[in-house]
C-alpha positions in Angstrom: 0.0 0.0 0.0 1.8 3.8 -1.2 1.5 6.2 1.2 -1.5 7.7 -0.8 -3.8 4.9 -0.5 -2.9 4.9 3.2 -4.0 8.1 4.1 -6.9 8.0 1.9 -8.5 4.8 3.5 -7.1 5.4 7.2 -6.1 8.0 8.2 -8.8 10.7 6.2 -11.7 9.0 7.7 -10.5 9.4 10.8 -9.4 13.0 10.8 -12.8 13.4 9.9 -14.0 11.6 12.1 -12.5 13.2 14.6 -13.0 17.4 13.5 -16.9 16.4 13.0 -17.0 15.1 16.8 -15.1 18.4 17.8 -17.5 20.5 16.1 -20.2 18.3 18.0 -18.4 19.1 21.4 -18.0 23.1 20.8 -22.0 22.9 20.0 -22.7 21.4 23.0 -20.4 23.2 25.4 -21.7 26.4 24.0 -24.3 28.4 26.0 -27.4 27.3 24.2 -29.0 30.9 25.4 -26.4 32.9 24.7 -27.7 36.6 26.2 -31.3 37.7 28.2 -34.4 38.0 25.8 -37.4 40.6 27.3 -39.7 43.2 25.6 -39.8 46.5 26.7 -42.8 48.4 26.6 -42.2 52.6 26.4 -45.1 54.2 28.2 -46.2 57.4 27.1 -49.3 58.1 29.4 -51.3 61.3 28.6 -48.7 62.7 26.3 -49.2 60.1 23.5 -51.0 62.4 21.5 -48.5 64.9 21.3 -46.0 62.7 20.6 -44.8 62.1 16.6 -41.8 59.9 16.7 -40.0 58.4 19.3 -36.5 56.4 18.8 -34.3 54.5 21.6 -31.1 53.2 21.8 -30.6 49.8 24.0 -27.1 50.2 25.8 -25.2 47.6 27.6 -21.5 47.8 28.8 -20.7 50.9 26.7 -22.3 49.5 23.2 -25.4 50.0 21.2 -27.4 46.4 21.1 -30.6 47.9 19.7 -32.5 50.5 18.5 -36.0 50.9 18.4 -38.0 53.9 16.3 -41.5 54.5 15.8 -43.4 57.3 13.4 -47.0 58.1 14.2 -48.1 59.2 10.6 -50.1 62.6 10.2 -53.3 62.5 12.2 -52.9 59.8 14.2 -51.5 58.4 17.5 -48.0 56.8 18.0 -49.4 53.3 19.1 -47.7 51.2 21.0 -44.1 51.2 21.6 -43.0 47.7 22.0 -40.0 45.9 21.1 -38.2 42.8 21.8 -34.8 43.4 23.4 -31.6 40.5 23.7 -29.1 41.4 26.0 -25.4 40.0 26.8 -26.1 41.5 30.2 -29.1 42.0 32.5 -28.0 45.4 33.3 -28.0 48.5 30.3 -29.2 52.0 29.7 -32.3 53.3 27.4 -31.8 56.3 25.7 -34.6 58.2 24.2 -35.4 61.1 22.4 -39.2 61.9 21.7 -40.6 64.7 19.0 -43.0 66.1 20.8 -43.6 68.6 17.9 -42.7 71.5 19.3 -40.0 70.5 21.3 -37.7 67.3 21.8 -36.7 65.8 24.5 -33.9 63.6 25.4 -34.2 60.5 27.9 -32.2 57.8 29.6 -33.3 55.1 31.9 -31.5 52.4 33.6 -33.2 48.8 32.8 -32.4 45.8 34.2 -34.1 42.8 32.3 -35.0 39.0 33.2 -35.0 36.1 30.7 -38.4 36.5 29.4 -39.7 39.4 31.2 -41.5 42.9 29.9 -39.9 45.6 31.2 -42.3 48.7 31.4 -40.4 52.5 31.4 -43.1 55.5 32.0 -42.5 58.3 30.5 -45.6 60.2 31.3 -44.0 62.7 34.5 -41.2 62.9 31.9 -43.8 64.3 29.3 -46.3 65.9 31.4 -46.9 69.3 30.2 -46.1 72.1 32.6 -49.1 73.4 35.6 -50.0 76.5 34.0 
């Protein structure tokens, strides 16, 4: 038998053998949930009317994860402001900004977010128009 026909009929088979089964291992000793899924719900309260577009920023240790931006279209409302968020960490920072129309304003919260959960921020003190 040349070398050739050697490594073709014993030794190739098992090389491959062997990088399929490591591939198998790596799959299995990898987190199979690899970060922490949740929705966050923006609540806008009483101002909803006034506001026209609203976009946020999901930050966790320093980067940008998500964003999350929502139009309302000429004479209507905003609806609802609800998006799905996955996190490497549990911990991160939501930062806003909301067209009121006449004004914009700029927000940041702190979330913290379990596997699975819905996470409500309220913005309505935020956006509560001044006592006259």
């Amino acid at each position: 038998m040349t070398g050739y026909e050697l490594f073709r009929k014993r030794i190739a088979p098992v090389l491959f053998l062997g990088m399929v089964g490591l591939i198998a291992y790596d799959a299995w000793k990898k987190d199979p949930h690899a970060g922490i899924t949740g929705t966050v719900v923006i609540e806008l309260g009483e101002a909803e009317p006034r506001v026209r577009e609203l976009e946020a920023e999901l930050v966790v240790r320093g980067e940008s994860i998500s964003t999350f931006r929502r139009v309302a279209r000429p004479g209507t409302l905003i609806g609802d402001c609800r998006f799905q968020a996955r996190m490497p960490a549990p911990d991160g920072e939501l930062r806003i900004v909301i067209d009121l129309g006449d004004a914009r304003r700029r927000l940041s919260r702190a979330i913290h977010v379990e596997d699975g959960a819905t996470v409500r921020i309220d913005l309505a003190s935020a956006l509560a128009l001044p006592a006259r």
